[in-house]
Backbone as JSON Lines, residues from 0, in Angstrom:
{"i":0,"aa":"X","n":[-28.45,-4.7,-22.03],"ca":[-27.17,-4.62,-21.36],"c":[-26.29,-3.54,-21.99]}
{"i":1,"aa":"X","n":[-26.28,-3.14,-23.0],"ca":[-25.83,-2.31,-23.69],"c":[-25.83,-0.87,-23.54]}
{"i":2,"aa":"X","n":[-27.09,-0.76,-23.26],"ca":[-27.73,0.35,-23.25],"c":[-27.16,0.74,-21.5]}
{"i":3,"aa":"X","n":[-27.0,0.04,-20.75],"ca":[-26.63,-0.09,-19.64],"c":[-25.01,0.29,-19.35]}
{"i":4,"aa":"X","n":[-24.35,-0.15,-20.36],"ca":[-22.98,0.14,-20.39],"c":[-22.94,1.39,-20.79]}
{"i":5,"aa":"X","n":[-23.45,2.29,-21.97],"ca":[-23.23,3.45,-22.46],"c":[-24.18,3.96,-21.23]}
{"i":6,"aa":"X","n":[-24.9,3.88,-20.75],"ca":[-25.02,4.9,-19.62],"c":[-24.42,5.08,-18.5]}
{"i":7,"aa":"X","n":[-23.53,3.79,-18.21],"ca":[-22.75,4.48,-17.41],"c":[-21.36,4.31,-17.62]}
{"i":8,"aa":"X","n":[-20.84,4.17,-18.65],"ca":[-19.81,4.52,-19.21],"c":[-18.77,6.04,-19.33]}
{"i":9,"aa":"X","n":[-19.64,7.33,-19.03],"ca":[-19.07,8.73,-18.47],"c":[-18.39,8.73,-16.95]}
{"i":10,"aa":"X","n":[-18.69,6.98,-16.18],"ca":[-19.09,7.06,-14.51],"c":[-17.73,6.31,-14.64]}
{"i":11,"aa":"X","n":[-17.26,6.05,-15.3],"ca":[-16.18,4.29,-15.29],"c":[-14.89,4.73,-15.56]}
{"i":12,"aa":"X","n":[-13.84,4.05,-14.16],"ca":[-12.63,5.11,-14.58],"c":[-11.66,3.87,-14.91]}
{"i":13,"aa":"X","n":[-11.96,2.84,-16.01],"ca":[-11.26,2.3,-17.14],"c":[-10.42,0.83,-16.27]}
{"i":14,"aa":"X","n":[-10.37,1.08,-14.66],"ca":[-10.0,-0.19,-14.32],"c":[-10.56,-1.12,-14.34]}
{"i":15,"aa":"X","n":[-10.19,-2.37,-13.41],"ca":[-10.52,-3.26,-13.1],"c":[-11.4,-4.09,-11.94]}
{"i":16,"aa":"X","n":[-12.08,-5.28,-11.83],"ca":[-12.38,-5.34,-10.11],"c":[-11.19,-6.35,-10.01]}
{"i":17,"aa":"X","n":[-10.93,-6.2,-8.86],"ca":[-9.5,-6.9,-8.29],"c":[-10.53,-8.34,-8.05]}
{"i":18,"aa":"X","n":[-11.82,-8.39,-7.52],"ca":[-12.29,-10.04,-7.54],"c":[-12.16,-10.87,-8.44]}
{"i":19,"aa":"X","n":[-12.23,-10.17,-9.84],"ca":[-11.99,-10.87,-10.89],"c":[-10.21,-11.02,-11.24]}
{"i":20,"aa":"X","n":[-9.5,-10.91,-10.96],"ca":[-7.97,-10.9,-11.38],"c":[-7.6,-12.09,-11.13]}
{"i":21,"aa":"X","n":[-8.41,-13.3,-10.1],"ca":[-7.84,-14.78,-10.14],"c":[-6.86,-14.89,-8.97]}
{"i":22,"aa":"X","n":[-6.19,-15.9,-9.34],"ca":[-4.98,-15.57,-8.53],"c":[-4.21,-14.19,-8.03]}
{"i":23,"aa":"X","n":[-3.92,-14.18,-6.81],"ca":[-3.3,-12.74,-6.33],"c":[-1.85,-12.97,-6.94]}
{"i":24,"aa":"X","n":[-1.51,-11.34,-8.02],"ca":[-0.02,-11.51,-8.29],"c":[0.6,-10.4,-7.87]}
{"i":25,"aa":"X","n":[1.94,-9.65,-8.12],"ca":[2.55,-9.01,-7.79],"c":[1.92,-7.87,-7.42]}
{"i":26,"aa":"X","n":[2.89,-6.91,-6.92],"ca":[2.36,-5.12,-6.66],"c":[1.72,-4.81,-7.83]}
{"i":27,"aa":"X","n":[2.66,-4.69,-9.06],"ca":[1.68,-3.98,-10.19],"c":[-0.28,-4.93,-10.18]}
{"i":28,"aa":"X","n":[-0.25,-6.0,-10.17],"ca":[-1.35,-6.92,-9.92],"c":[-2.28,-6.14,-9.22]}
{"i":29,"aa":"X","n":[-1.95,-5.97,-7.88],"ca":[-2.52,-5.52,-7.02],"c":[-2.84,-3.9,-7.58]}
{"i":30,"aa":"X","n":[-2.15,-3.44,-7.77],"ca":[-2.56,-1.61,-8.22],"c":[-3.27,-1.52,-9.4]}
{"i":31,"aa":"X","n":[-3.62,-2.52,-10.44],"ca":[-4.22,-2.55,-11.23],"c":[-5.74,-1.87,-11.47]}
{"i":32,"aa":"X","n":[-6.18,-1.95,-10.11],"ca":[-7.92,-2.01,-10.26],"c":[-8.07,-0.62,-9.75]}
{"i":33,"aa":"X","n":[-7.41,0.15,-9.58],"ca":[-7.8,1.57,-9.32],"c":[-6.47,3.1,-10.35]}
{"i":34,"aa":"X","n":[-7.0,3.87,-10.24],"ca":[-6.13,5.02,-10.94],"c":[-4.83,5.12,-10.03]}
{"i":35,"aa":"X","n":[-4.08,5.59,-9.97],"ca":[-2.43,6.0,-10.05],"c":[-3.03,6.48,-8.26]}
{"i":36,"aa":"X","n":[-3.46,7.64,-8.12],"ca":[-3.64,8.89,-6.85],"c":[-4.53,7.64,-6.57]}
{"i":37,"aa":"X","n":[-5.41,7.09,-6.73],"ca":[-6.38,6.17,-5.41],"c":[-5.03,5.44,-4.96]}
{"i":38,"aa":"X","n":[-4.83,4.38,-5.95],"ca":[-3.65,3.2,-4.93],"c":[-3.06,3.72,-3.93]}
{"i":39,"aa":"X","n":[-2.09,5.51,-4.31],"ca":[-1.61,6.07,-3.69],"c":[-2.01,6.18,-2.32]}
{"i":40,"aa":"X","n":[-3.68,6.53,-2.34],"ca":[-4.0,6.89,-0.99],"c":[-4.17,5.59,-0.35]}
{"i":41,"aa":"X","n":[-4.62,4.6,-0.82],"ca":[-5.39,3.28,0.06],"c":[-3.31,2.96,0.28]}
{"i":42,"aa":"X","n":[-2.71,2.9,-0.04],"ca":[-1.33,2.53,-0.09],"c":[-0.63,3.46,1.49]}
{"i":43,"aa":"X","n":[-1.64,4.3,1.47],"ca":[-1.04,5.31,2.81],"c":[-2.0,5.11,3.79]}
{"i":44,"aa":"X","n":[-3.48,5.03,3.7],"ca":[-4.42,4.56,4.85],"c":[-3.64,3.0,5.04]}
{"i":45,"aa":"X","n":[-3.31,2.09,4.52],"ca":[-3.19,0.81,4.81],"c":[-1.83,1.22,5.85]}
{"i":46,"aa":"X","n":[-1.34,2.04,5.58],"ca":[0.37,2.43,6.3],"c":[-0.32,2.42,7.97]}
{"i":47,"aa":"X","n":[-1.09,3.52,7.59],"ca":[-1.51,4.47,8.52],"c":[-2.47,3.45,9.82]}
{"i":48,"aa":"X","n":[-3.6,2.31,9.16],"ca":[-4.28,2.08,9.53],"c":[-3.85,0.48,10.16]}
{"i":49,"aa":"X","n":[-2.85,-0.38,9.13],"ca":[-2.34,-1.65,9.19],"c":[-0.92,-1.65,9.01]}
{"i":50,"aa":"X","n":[-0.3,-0.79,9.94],"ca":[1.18,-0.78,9.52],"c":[1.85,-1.93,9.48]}
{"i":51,"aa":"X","n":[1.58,-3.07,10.11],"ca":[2.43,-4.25,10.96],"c":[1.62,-5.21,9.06]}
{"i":52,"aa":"X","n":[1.21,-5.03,8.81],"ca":[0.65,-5.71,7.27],"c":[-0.35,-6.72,7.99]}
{"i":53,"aa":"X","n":[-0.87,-6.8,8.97],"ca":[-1.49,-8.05,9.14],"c":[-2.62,-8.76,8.1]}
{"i":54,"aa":"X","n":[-3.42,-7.76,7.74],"ca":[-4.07,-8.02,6.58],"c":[-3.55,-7.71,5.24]}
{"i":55,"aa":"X","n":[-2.77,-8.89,4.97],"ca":[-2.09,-9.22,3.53],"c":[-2.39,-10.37,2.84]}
{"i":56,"aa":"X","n":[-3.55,-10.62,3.02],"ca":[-3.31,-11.92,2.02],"c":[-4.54,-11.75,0.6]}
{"i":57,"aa":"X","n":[-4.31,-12.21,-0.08],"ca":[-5.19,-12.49,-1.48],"c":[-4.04,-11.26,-1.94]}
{"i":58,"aa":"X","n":[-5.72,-10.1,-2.45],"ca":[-5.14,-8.75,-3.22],"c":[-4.72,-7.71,-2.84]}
{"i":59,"aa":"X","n":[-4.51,-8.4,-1.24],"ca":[-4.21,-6.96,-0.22],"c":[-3.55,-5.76,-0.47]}
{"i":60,"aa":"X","n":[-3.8,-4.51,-0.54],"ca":[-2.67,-3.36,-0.75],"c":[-1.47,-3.5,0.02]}
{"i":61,"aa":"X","n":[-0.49,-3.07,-0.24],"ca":[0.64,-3.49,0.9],"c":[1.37,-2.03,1.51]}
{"i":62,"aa":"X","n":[0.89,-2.18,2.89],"ca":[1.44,-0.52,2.92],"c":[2.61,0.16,2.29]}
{"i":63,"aa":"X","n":[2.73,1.35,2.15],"ca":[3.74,2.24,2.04],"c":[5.44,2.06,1.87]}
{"i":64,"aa":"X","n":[5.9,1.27,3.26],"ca":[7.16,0.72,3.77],"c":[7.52,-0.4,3.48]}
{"i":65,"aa":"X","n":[6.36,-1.36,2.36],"ca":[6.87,-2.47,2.34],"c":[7.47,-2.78,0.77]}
């Protein structure tokens, strides 16, 4: 397993998986599991794609406007 981690450890950009976080908590909660510029974008497709928020529940991103 080890050996498994250092190989792909150059590939791993230091977050989290949001399945594992448990309970769904705040915005910062939610932005946790990806870099600064991803949230950004999934934060603007969700605008773009689910403006009305219908899909919000658990760890949902929450568009843009909200």
């Amino acid at each position: 397993m080890e050996s498994a981690i250092a190989a792909l450890s150059p590939h791993a950009t230091g977050g989290t998986l949001v399945n594992m976080h448990g309970r769904p908590g705040d915005a910062d909660d939610r932005a946790r599991p990806w870099p600064a510029d991803t949230f950004t974008r999934l934060q603007r497709a969700k605008s773009a794609y689910d403006p009305g928020n219908l899909f919000r529940f658990g760890h949902a991103v929450a568009p843009t406007d909200c």
